[in-house]
N, C-alpha and C positions, 0 to 999 in steps of 0.2 A: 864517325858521321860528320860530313860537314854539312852547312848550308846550300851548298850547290848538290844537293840531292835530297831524296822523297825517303824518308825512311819508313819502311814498312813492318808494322807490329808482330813481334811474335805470339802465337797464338796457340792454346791449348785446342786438338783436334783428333776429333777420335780415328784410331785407326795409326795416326801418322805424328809425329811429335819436329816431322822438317815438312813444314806449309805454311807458304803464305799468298795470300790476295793483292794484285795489283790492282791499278784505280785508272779512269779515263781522266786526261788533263785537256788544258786548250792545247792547240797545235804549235802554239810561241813558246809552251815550256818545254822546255830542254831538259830539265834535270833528270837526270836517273832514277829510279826507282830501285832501291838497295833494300834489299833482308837479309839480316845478322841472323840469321839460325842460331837459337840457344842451343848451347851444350843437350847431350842426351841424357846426364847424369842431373839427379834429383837428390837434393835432399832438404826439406822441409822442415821448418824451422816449428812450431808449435806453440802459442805462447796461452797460457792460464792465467786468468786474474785474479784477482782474492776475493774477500767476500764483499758481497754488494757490489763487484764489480761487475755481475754480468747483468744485461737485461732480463727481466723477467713480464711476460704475460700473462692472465688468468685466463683461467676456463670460463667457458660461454655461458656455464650454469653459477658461476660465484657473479661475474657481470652481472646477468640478471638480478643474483640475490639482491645484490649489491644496489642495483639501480646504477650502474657506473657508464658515461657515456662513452667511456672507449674499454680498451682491452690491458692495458698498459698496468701491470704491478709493483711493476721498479725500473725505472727510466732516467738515473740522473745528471743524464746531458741534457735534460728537458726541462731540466728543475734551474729558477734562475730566481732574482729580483720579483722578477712581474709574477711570477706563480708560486712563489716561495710560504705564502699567507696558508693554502689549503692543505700544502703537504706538513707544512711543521706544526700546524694546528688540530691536526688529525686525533681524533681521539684514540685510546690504547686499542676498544674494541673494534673500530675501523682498521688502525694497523693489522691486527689478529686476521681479520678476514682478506684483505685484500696479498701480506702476506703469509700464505696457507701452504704449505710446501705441497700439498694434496690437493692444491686447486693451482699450482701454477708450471710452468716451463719455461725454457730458455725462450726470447724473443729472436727466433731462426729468421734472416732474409727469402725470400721466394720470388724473385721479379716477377714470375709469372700470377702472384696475387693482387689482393688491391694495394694501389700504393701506399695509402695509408693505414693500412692494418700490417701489412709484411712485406714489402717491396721498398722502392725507392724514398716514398714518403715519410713514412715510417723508421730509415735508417737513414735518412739524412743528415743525423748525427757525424757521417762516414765527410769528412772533407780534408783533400789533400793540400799542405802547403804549395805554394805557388813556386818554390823551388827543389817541389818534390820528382826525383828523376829516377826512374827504375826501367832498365830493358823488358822487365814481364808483367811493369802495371802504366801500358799506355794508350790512351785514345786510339781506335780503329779507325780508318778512313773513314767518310763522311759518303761514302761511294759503299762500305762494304756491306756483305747483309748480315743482318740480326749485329748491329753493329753495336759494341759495349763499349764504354767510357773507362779511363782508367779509374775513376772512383767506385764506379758499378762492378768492376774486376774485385777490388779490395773489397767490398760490401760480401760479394759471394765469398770469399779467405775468411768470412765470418766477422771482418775487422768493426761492424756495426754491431755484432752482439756483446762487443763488452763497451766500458765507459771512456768513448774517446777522449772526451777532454783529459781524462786521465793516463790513457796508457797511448792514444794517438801519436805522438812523439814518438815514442818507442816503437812501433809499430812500422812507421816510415824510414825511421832511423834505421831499424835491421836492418827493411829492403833496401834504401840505395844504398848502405856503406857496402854488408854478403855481394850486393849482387853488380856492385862500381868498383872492383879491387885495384883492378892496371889500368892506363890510358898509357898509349906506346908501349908497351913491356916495362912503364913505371909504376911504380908505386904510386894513387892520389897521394895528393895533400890533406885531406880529409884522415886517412888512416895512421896521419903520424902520430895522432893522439897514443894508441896503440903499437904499432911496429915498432922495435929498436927502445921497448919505456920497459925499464923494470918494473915487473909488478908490484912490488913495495911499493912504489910511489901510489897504487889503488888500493895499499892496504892488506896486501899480500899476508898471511900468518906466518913467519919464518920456522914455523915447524913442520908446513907444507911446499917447500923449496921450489918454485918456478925459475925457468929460466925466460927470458925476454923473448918476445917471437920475430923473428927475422925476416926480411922479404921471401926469400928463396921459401920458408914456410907456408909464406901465405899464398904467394903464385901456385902452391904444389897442390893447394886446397882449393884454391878457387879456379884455377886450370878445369875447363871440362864439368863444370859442375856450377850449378846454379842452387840458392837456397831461397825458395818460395816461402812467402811469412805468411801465418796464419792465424787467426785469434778464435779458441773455441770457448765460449759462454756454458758456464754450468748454473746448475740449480743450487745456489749453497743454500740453502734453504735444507735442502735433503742429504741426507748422509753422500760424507765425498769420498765413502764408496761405490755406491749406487753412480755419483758422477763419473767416478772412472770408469763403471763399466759402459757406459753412455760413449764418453770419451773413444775408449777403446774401439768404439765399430767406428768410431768418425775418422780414426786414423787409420783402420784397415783400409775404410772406403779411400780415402785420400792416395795411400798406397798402390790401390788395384786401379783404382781411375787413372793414376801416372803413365802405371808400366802397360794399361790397354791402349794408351794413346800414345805407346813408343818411346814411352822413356824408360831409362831405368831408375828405381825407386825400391829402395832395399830396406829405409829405415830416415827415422825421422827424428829430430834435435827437439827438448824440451825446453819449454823457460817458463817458469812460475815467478809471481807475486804474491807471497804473503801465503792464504791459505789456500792458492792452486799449488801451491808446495807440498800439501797434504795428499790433494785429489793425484799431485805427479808420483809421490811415494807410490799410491795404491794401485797407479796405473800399473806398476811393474810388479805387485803381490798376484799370487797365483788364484787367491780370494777373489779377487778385485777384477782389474783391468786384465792381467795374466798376459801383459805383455812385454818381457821381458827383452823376447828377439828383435821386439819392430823399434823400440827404442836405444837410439846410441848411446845418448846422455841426457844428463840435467844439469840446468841453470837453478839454482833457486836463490830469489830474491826475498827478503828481508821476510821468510820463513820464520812460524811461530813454531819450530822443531819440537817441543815437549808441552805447547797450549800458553798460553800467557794468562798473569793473576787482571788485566784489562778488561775479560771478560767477565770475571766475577762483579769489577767493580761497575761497570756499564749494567748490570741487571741488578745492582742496588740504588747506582746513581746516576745512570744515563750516559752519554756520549759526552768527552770533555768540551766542553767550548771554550773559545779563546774572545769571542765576542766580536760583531760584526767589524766595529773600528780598527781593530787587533789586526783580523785575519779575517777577509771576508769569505771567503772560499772556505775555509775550515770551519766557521760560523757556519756557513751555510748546510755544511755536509753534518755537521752536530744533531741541529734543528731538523733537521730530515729523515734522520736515522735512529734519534731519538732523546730530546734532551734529559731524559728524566728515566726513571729505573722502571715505573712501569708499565713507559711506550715502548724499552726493548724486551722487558721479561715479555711481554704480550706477545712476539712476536719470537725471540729465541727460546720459550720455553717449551713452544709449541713445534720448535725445529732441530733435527738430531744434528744438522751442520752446523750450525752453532753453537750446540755441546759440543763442539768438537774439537773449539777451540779453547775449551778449559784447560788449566794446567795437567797432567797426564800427573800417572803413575810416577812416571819418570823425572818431574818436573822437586821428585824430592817432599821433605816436611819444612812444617813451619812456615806455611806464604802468607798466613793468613793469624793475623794475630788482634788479642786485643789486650790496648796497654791504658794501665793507670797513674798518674804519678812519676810518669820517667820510666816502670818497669813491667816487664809481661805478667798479664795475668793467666793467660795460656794462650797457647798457638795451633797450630792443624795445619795438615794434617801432624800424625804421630807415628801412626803405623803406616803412613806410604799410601794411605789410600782415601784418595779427597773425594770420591764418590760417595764413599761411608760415612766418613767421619766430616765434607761438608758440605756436600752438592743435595745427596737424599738425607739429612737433618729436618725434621719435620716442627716447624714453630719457636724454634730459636729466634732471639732478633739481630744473630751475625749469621744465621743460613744464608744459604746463598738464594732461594725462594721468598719471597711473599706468594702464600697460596692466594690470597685475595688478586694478584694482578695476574693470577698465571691467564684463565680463560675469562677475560672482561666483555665479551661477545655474547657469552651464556652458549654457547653451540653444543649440541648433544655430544655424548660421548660416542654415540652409535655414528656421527655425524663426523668422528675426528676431534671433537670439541677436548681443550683442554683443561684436563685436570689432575692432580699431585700424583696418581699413579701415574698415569700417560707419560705423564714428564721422567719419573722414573726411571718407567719401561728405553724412555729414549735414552737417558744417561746410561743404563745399562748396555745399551747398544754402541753406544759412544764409549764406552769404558772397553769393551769387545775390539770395536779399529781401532785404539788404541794403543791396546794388547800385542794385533795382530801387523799395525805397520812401526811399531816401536825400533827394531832392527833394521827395517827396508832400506835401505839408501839404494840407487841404480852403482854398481862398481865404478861410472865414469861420469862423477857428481863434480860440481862445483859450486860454491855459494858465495854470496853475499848480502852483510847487513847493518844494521849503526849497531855502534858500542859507546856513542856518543852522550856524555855525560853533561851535556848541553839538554839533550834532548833527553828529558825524564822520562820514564817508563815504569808501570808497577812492577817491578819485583817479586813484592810483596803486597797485599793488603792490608793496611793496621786500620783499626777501629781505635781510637782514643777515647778514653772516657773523662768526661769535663772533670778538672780539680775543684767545683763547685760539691761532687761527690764526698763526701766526710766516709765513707763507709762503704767501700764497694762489695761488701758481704751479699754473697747470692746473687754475684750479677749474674749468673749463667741464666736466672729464671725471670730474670726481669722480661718487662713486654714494654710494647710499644705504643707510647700515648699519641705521638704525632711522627710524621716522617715529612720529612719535605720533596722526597724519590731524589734526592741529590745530594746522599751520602749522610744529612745530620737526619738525626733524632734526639726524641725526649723518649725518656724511657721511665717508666713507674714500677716499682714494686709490692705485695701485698705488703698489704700493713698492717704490723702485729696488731694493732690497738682497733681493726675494725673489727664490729662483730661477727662473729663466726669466721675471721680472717678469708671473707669472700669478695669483701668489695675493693675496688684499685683506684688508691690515693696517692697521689703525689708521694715520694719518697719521704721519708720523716728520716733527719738526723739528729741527735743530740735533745729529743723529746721537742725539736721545735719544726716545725714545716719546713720544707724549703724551696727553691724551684725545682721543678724537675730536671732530672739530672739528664749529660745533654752526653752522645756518644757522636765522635767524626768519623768519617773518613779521612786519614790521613794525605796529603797531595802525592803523588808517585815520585820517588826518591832514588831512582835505579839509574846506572846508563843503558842507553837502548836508544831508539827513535820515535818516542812518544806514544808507542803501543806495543811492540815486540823488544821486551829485555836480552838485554844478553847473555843475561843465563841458559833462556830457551833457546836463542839462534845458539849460541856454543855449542850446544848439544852438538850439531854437525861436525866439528871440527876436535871435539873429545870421541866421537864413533870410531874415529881409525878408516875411514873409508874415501871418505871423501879428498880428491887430487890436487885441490885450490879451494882454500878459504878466504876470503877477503874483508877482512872486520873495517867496518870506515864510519866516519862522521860526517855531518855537515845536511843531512837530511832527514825529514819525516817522515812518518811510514809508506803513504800513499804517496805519497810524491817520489819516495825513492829513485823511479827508473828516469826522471828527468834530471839527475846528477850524472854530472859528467864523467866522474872516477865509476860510478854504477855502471851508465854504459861503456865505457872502457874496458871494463872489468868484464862484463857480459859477452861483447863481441871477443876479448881474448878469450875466456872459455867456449864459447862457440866452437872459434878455429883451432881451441885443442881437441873439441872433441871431435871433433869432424876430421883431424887427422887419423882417428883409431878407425875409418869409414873403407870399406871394401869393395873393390866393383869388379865384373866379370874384366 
């Protein structure tokens, strides 16, 4: 395209996949009016976000309950400075209700509704940089009809249902680099990052041998073939099976809406973040999503592969914060989501997606330990099973519950209201997809993740017990005098000397009173990227399945996909899996 011509948009159209609209000019302009008809070959890129990544809505009957003046459940492109006071202030049983995996859904775009409940206004979230350039997401004449904007394009690819400011980068980045490969039969400059780079340099596992991908490679994949990027919002809230099977009709629809409008469209590329890594496993379990055929491959990024011990520690001690001054963005995301143990137990206790992200089965014994003195007093699990021995433990004060913070709302049980069975019942459930996607990998997988020992990660859980303790005898039955919901306690034990040994006194050591004795949380001590250890992501790359592992440092969990070896690392798996692609 040069300047001395009108370039005219490609457009999705039913019936026909080579049409385009000309426009009326004054009679002094000369230029041509040119259309680059896209290739006919389709293949669609998919991306998943993790948890609290996608937007969520409630239902018009919790609004009500609620008194709430909008519909908006989880919105944190919304969340800034100026509004940051009402969400991080929120009490446990306000969280509880407003997030209710049974009173909520993904926040879908609809142009055709109000703006501001599901259309433009509402996902205005959706903005593209100013040097955002893609042949299939661009403004329509000003002359055409029902005329879309290139941002209103991305809005419908769903790019509003998850947290732009988070994965927006990503999202743009796919579509111009897939969909800008040549200018003259060269190679951009933009793709040397990639072309001609050994992947050792992004952290390659040399037990999974790549070779460097070469022009002639990438020409042979991007020849004739375009990759449309898409962003689909799940409910992590709800079990991420239930999301796959959700998922799955939204990529058949994607599929059958290509090839009606004359293209062809056979099969579609994944990429996960975090714990859309999970919902991407089950998309291809025969349980689940059962889409086995319609999917080429996966991406997954910085996947909790076997649950991470993070999740334990957030339903005792909240979300880590690093403090506004620190890290203001990561401050803010703490405060929001919950600083303290039980603004999150109130809200994952009551949801199977968030059990979901416990350590597994598989995640092994011993993550969870409590030490005195320099040495274990015991550990868990023992037999392999943290569901038994420490998710459903009833009244312990190292369970992974406070039954007091599970349903702070009081909502009936007939109602969904939570309570220690209920929670059970969903760890049960959660223990079950577990079970069932433990072996899944897609055959034509790749990942990556930090292994970064900069960036702590729990590992493990220790609880340490204060050396202020003279006598740790019977700590198993001690209880709990105070909690602060941010990992410390005081903890008391009966005391032989009270009558009837009923009443609960301060610990007594050596016949003299003492303070009450104080148990931590120990800080996380693993490498990882300061939520997913490396123990868990390894898991992928000890399976035997997966084609490219790529272990790397230098980033956070959420922030992962805005590292440059990340996306590096991403688009080279793309274009190998997209080499294994077949067309009539």
């Amino acid at each position: 395209m040069t300047t001395a011509e009108h370039p005219l948009p490609a457009q999705l159209n039913n019936s026909t996949a080579r049409k385009a609209e000309g426009f009326a000019t004054p009679k002094q302009d000369k230029k041509p009016q040119c259309a680059r008809f896209l290739p006919t070959r389709v293949l669609p890129v998919i991306f998943l976000p993790g948890i609290m990544g996608s937007n969520l809505r409630i239902s018009a009957q919790r609004q009500q309950e609620t008194r709430r003046n909008d519909n908006i459940a989880w919105r944190p492109d919304t969340l800034g400075p100026g509004n940051i006071s009402s969400a991080a202030n929120e009490k446990p049983s306000e969280r509880q209700l407003r997030l209710d995996p049974l009173q909520t859904s993904v926040d879908i775009y609809d142009p055709a509704g109000p703006s501001e409940i599901s259309a433009d206004g509402r996902h205005s979230n959706v903005s593209l940089d100013k040097n955002f350039r893609s042949p299939l997401l661009t403004d329509d004449p000003l002359t055409a009809k029902n005329r879309r904007t290139a941002v209103q394009k991305a809005r419908e690819r769903g790019w509003g249902e998850v947290f732009f400011k988070s994965y927006g980068e990503l999202l743009q980045h796919l579509e111009m680099r897939l969909n800008n490969t040549f200018f003259e039969s060269k190679v951009r400059q933009e793709w040397r990052d990639v072309v001609g780079v050994d992947p050792v340099v992004w952290g390659l596992d040399p037990k999974l041998p790549q070779q460097a991908l070469t022009e002639d490679e990438l020409k042979k994949v991007a020849t004739g073939c375009w990759f449309a990027v898409y962003a689909f919002g799940y409910n992590w809230l709800q079990s991420n099976g239930d999301s796959a099977r959700i998922i799955a009709v939204r990529i058949k629809k994607v599929i059958d809406d290509l090839n009606q409008s004359g293209y062809e469209c056979n099969q579609v590329i994944v990429v996960t973040h975090s714990m859309g890594g999970l919902v991407g496993r089950a998309l291809i379990h025969p349980k689940y999503g059962n889409l086995q055929d319609k999917i080429l491959g996966i991406v997954h990024g910085v996947m909790p592969a076997i649950g991470a011990p993070a999740a334990y520690s957030r339903m005792r001690a909240g979300f880590e914060d690093p403090g506004l001054l620190r890290s203001p963005k990561d401050s803010l995301t703490a405060k929001v989501a919950g600083n303290h143990g039980d603004e999150v137990t109130a809200v994952l206790a009551n949801a199977q997606g968030g059990m979901e992200l416990l350590p597994t089965e598989c995640y092994g014994n011993g993550w969870l330990r409590v030490m005195y003195n320099g040495r274990d007093l015991e550990s868990w699990p023992k037999q392999g099973d943290p569901y038994g021995e420490i998710y459903k433990v009833r009244g312990a004060w190292y369970a992974l519950f406070r039954e007091e913070w599970i349903n702070p709302s009081g909502m009936p049980a007939r109602d969904g209201g939570g309570t220690f069975k209920r929670t059970c019942n969903y760890l049960n459930r959660a223990q079950s997809f577990h079970q069932n996607i433990a072996k899944t990998f897609h055959p034509n997988s790749y990942a990556h993740y930090g292994v970064d020992r900069k960036r702590k990660s729990f590992g493990e859980v220790i609880w340490e017990i204060d050396k202020n303790c003279v006598d740790p005898t019977g700590w198993q039955n001690w209880s709990i005098l105070s909690d602060t919901r941010q990992g410390k306690l005081e903890l008391v034990r009966w005391d032989p000397f009270s009558p009837n040994n009923k009443a609960l006194r301060p610990v007594k050591d050596n016949d003299e009173m003492s303070a009450p004795i104080r148990a931590t949380i120990l800080p996380a001590s693993s490498p990882g990227d300061q939520t997913v250890p490396a123990r868990s992501a390894d898991y992928q790359l000890s399976s035997g399945i997966f084609k490219g592992v790529f272990r790397q440092t230098g980033y956070e969990h959420q922030g992962s996909y805005q590292d440059p070896r990340a996306i590096a690392s991403t688009l080279y798996s793309i274009v190998r899996i997209a080499q294994s692609a077949t067309w009539k």
